[in-house]
VMD Tcl script that draws the C-alpha trace (Angstrom):
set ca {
  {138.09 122.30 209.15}
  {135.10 120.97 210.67}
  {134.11 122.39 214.11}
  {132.52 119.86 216.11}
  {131.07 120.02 219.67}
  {128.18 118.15 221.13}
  {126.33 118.62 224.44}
  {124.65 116.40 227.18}
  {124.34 112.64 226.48}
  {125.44 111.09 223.24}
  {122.45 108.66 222.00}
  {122.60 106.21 218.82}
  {120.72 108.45 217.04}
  {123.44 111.52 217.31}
  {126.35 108.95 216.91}
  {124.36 108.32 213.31}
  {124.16 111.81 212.39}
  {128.03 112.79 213.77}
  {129.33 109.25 211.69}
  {127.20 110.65 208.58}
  {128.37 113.86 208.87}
  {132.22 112.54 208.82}
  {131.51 110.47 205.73}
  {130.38 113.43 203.97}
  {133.25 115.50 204.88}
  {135.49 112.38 203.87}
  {132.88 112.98 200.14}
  {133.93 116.42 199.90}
  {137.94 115.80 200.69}
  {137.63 117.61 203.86}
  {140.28 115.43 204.97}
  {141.30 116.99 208.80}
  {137.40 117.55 209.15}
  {136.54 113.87 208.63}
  {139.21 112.42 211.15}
  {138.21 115.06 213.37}
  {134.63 113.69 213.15}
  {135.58 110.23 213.25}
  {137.41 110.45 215.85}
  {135.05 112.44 217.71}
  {132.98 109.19 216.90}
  {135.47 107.01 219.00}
  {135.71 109.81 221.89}
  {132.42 109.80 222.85}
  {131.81 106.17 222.79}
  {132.79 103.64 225.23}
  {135.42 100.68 222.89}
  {133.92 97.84 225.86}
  {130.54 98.96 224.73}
  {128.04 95.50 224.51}
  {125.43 97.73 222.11}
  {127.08 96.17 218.90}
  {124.96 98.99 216.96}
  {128.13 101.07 218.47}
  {130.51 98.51 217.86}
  {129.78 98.59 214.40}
  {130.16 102.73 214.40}
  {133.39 102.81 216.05}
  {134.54 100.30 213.62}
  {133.46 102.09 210.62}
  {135.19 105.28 212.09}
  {138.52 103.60 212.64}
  {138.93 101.75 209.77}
  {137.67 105.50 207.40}
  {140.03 107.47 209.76}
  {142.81 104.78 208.98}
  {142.32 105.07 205.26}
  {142.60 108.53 205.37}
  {145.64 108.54 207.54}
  {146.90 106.40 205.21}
  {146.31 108.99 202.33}
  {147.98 111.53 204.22}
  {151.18 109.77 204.58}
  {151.01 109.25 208.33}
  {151.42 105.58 208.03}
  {151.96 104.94 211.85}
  {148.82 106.43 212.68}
  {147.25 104.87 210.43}
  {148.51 101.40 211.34}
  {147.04 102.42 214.99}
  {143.72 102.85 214.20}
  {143.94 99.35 212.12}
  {145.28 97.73 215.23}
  {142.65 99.04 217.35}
  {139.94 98.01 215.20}
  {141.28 94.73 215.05}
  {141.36 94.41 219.03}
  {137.59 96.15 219.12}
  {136.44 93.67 216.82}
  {133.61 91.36 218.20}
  {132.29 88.86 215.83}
  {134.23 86.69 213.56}
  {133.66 88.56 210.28}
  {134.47 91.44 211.87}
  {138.17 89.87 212.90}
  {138.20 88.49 209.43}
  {138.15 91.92 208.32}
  {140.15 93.80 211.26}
  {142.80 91.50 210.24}
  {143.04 92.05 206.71}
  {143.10 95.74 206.64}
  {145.85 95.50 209.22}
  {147.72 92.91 207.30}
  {147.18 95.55 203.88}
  {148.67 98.39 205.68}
  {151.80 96.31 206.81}
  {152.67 95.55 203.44}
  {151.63 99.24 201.68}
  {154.42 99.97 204.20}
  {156.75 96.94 203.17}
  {156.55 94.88 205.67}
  {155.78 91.97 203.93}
  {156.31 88.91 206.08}
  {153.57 90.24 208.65}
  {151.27 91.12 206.01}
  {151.87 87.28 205.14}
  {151.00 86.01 208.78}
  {147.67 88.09 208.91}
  {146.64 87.06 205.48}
  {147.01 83.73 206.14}
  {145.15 84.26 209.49}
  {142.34 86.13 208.42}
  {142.20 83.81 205.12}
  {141.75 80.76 207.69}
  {139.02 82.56 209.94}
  {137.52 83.73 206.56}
  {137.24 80.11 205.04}
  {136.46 78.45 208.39}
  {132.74 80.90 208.66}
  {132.52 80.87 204.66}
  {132.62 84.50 204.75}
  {132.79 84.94 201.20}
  {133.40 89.23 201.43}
  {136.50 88.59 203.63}
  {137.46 85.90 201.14}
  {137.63 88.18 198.53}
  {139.45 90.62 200.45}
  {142.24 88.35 201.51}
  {142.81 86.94 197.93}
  {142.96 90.98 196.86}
  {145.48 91.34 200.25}
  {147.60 88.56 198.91}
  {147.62 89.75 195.39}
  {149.06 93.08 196.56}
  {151.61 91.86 198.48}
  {153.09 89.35 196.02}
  {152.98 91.72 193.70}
  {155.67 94.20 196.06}
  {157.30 91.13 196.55}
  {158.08 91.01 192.18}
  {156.21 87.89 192.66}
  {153.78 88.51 189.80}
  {152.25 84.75 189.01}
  {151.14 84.34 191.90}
  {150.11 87.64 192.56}
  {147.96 87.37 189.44}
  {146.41 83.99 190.97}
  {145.16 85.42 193.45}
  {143.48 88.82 192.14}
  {141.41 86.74 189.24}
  {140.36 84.69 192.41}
  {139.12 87.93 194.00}
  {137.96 89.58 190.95}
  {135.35 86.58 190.52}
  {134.15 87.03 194.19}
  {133.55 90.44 194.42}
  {132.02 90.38 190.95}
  {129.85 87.33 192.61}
  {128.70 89.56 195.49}
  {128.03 92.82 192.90}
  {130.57 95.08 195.36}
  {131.13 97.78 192.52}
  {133.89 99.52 194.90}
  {135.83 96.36 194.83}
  {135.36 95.20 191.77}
  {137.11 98.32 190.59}
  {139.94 98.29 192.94}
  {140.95 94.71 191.62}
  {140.30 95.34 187.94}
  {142.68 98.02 188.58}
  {145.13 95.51 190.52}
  {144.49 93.49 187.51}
  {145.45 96.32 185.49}
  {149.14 96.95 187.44}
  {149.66 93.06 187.61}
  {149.57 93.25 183.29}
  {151.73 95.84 183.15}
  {154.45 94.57 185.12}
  {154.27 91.54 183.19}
  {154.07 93.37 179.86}
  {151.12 92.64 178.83}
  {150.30 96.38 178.13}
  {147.00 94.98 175.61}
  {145.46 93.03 178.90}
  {146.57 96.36 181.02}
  {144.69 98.39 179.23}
  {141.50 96.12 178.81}
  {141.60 95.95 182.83}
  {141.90 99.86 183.64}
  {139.40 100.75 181.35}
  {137.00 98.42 182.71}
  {138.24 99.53 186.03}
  {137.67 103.32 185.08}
  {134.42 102.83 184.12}
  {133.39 101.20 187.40}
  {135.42 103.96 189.24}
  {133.37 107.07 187.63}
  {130.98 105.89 189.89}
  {132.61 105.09 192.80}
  {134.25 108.64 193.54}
  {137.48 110.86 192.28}
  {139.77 109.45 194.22}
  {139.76 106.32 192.75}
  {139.08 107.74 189.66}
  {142.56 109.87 189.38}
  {144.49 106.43 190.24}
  {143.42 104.50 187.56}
  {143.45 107.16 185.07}
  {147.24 107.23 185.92}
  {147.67 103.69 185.47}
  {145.80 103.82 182.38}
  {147.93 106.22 181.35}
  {151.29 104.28 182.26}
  {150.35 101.53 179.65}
  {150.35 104.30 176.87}
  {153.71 105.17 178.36}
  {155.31 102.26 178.40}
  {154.50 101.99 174.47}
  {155.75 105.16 174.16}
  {152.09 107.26 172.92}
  {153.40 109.73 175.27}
  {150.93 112.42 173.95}
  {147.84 109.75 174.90}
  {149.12 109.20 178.07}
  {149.98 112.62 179.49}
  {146.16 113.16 178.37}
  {145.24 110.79 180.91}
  {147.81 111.93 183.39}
  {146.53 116.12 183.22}
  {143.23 114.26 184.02}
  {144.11 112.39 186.77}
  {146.90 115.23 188.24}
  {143.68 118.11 187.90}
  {141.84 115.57 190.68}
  {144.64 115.03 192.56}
  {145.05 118.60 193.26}
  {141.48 119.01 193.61}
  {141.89 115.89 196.60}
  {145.20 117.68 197.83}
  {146.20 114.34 199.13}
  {150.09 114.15 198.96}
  {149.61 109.96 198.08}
  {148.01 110.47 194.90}
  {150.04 113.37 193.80}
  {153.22 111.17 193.80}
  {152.48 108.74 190.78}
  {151.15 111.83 188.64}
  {154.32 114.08 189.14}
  {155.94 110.91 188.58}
  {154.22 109.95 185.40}
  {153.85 113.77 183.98}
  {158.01 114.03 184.87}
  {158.67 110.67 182.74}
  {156.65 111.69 179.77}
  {157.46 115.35 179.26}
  {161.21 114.60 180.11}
  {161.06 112.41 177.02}
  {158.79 114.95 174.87}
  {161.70 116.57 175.12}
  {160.87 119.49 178.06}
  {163.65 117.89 180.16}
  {163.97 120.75 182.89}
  {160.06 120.48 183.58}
  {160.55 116.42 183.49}
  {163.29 116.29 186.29}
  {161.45 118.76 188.33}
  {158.41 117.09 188.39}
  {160.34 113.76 189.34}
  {161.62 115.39 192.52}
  {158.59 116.84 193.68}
  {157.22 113.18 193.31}
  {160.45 111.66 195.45}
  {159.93 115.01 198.24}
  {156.14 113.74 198.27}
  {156.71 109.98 198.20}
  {159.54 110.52 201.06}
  {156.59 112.02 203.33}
  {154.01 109.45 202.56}
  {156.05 106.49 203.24}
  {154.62 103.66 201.02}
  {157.83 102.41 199.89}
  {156.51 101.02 196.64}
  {156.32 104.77 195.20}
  {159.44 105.80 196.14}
  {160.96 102.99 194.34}
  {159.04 104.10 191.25}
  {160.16 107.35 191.36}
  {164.06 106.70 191.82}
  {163.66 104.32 189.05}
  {162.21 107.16 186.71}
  {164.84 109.45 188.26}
  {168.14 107.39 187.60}
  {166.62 106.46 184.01}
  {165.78 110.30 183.05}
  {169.43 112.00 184.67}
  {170.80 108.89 182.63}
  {169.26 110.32 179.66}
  {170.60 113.59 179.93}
  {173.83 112.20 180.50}
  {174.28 113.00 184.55}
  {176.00 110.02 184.65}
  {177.10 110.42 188.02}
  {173.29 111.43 189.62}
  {171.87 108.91 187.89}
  {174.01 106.24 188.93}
  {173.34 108.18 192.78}
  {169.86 107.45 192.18}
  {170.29 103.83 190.76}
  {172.48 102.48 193.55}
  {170.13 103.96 196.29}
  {167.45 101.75 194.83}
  {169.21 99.21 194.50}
  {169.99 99.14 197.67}
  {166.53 99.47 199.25}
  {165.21 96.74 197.00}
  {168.12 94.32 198.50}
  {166.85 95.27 202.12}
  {163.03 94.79 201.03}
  {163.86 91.57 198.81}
  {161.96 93.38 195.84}
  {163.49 91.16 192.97}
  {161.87 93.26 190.09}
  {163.38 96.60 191.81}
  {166.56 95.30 191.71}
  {166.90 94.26 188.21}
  {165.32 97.74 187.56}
  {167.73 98.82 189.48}
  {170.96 96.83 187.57}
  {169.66 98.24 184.54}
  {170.57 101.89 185.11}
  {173.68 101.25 186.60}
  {174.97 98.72 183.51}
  {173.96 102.08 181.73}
  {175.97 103.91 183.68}
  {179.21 101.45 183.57}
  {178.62 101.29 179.34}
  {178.59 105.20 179.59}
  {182.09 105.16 181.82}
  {183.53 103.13 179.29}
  {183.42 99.75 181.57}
  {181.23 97.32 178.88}
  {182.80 94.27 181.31}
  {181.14 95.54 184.38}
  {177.46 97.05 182.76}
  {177.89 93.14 180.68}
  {177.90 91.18 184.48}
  {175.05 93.68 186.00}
  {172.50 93.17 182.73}
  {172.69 90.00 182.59}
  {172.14 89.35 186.17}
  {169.30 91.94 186.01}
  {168.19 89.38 182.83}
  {168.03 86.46 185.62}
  {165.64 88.83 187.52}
  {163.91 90.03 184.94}
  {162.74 86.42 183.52}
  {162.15 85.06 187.03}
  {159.68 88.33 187.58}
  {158.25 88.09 183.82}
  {159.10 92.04 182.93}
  {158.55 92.10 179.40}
  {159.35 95.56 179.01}
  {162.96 95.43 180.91}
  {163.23 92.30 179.27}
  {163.64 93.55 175.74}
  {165.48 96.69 176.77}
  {168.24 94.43 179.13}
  {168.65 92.07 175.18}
  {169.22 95.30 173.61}
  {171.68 96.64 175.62}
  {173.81 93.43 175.70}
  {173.95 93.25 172.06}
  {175.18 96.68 171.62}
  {177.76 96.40 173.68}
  {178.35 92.74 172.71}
  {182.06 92.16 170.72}
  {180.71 88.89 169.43}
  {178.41 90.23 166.34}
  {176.61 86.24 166.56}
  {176.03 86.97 170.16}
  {174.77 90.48 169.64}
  {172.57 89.06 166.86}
  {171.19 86.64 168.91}
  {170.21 89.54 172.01}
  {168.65 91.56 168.90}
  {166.81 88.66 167.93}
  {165.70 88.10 171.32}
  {164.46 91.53 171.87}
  {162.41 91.45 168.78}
  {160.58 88.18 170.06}
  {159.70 90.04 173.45}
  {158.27 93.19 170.88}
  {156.52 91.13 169.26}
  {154.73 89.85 171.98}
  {154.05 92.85 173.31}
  {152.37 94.05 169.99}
  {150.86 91.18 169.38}
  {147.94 91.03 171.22}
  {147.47 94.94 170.28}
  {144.17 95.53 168.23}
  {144.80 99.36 168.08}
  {146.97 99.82 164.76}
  {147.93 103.46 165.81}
  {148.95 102.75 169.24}
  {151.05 99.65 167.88}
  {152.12 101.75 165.10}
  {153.75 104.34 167.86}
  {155.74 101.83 169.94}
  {157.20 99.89 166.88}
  {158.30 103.46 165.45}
  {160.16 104.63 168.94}
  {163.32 105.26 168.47}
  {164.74 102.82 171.09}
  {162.22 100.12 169.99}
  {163.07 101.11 166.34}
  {166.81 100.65 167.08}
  {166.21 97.17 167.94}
  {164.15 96.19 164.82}
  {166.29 97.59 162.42}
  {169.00 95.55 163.25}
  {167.62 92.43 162.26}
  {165.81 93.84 159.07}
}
mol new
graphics top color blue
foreach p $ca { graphics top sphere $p radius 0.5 }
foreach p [lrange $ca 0 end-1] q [lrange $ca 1 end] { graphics top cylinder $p $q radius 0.2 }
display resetview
């Protein structure tokens, strides 16, 4: 913890030195010591200030003191300090960008439909100065929250619209964040080839950027591995990113590695150390209230207590997020959601009931484009199918949606691995 006092009267010159000296702790993940600093920053300046040399300070210590609330899980206070910087704000670009950040935290905190109104606001303030930096943020805004939303077309829109701007204006930092966005945006969609092209790209950018952002794509990076089942390549990348993330000791990035390490050792086989990990992801994500990760998690939950056959936990786990994705209109949640519990029904015997919940979790799945749940929801219908046409046909199906998945794949080994999986495996014997 940083101790900070200052004495007599606060010029520009020691607001400088205090602001530097809280970016540097925020460099060296002295978390509590940087929004001690920064707001130290805001206490001994004056927000009705007309020197707009310390307009410009306060700003830049409310919206780093947001971000790092925002790490910490204390979401309200975070969403503070972006409302006050949006009321401090003085000059258009500086709305344009007060606005944005507020609009980004709304919807990191799923509450979509004002994240809408603000992007569309600070999109029209943005385009009406041709601020071409608040442009590109607001495309990257509207990207993410689409994207909650299951809403991945347009989502992906809107981040190639941003990518080309901040490429355009040489902003390393946030060319890297959208490559990344890029990155999820693929995945969802199941294009696990394009995924991987975009992380990497976005992983080299980030090495330079800082840890932080370095640990979150390396787990993204590694979920594309995952979801083609190399799980030896991608808990590589997941030790990686889970060493920084204790080195950060921020609870927000710690979620998506327990959650990632819990998935892949639970299907190496190491069950007990799977599940655990998965609940120390759902304690953490429960505390840092970005909803998105906590629907992650339950999904990986209900799917692994499934697979050990705790039929009745993982059905616990599958109607709770079902739920939450009905109250947040998250369309691709909810299929996610119908998938484990048409696993549960076909484990309780009831084929009728898991039949009516996979293929309405098919409806969601096409109008969302989730290749991956896609090809798993075929399968399952055509094993418990009576018609052996019908179940052809799903089999059939499924093998199209593998197919162009591996495609695209220029790594033999890697497509080699996902085609041999057992549950992929399953699939293509039956129409060999």
């Amino acid at each position: 913890m940083v101790n900070f006092a200052w004495s007599g009267t606060m010029t520009t010159t020691n607001l400088k030195t205090l602001l530097e000296k809280a970016n540097e702790a925020k460099r060296q993940y002295d978390v509590a010591g940087a929004i001690q600093l920064y707001t130290a920053v805001l206490d001994e300046t004056d927000a009705k200030t007309g020197d707009m040399e310390v307009v410009e300070m306060r700003l830049s210590a409310l919206r780093q003191r947001a971000l790092l609330q925002r790490r910490l899980g204390k979401q309200e206070a975070a969403m503070g300090s972006y409302q006050q910087a949006r009321q401090e704000a003085r000059t258009t670009q500086q709305v344009v960008v007060g606005t944005e950040l507020l609009a980004q935290q709304y919807s990191n905190m799923g509450q979509h439909d004002k994240a809408m109104t603000l992007h569309r606001e600070a999109l029209q303030l943005a385009e009406s100065i041709n601020y071409t930096y608040g442009r590109a943020l607001v495309l990257e805004g509207f990207a993410a929250t689409y994207f909650y939303l299951g809403r991945f077309e347009e989502s992906l829109s809107y981040i190639e619209k941003a990518l080309s701007l901040f490429r355009q204006l040489d902003d390393v930092e946030e060319t890297s964040r959208t490559w990344n966005l890029l990155g999820i945006i693929r995945q969802r969609q199941g294009e696990i080839d394009k995924s991987i092209v975009a992380f990497k790209t976005s992983l080299a950018l980030a090495r330079g950027v800082g840890e932080w952002e370095t640990a979150v794509i390396l787990s993204n990076l590694g979920e594309s591995y995952q979801l083609l089942y190399d799980m030896q390549q991608a808990l590589v990348y997941h030790e990686e990113a889970l060493v920084l993330a204790e080195k950060i000791k921020l609870p927000s990035m710690e979620v998506d590695m327990r959650r990632n390490r819990g998935v892949e050792l639970s299907y190496l086989g190491q069950t007990e150390a799977g599940i655990d990990n998965l609940r120390q992801s759902l304690r953490l994500s429960e505390v840092v209230g970005q909803p998105f990760l906590t629907y992650q998690v339950i999904y990986s939950l209900a799917l692994a207590e499934h697979a050990r056959h705790n039929v009745d936990k993982a059905e616990e786990y599958a109607q709770r997020l079902y739920d939450l994705a009905e109250q947040s209109n998250t369309r691709d949640f909810r299929a996610q959601a119908m998938h484990v519990l048409g696993l549960c029904a076909q484990t309780s015997g009831d084929n009728v009931r898991a039949e009516q919940l996979w293929q309405q979790a098919l409806f969601l799945a096409h109008e969302t484009g989730q290749q991956t749940l896609l090809w798993q929801l075929h399968a399952a219908l055509a094993e418990i199918s009576p018609n052996p046409a019908l179940a052809t046909t799903h089999y059939r199906i499924a093998a199209e949606v593998i197919e162009q998945i591996t495609y695209p794949l220029e790594d033999e080994s890697l497509c080699k691995t996902f085609l041999t999986a057992p549950p992929v495996k399953a699939v293509l014997d039956k129409i060999s």
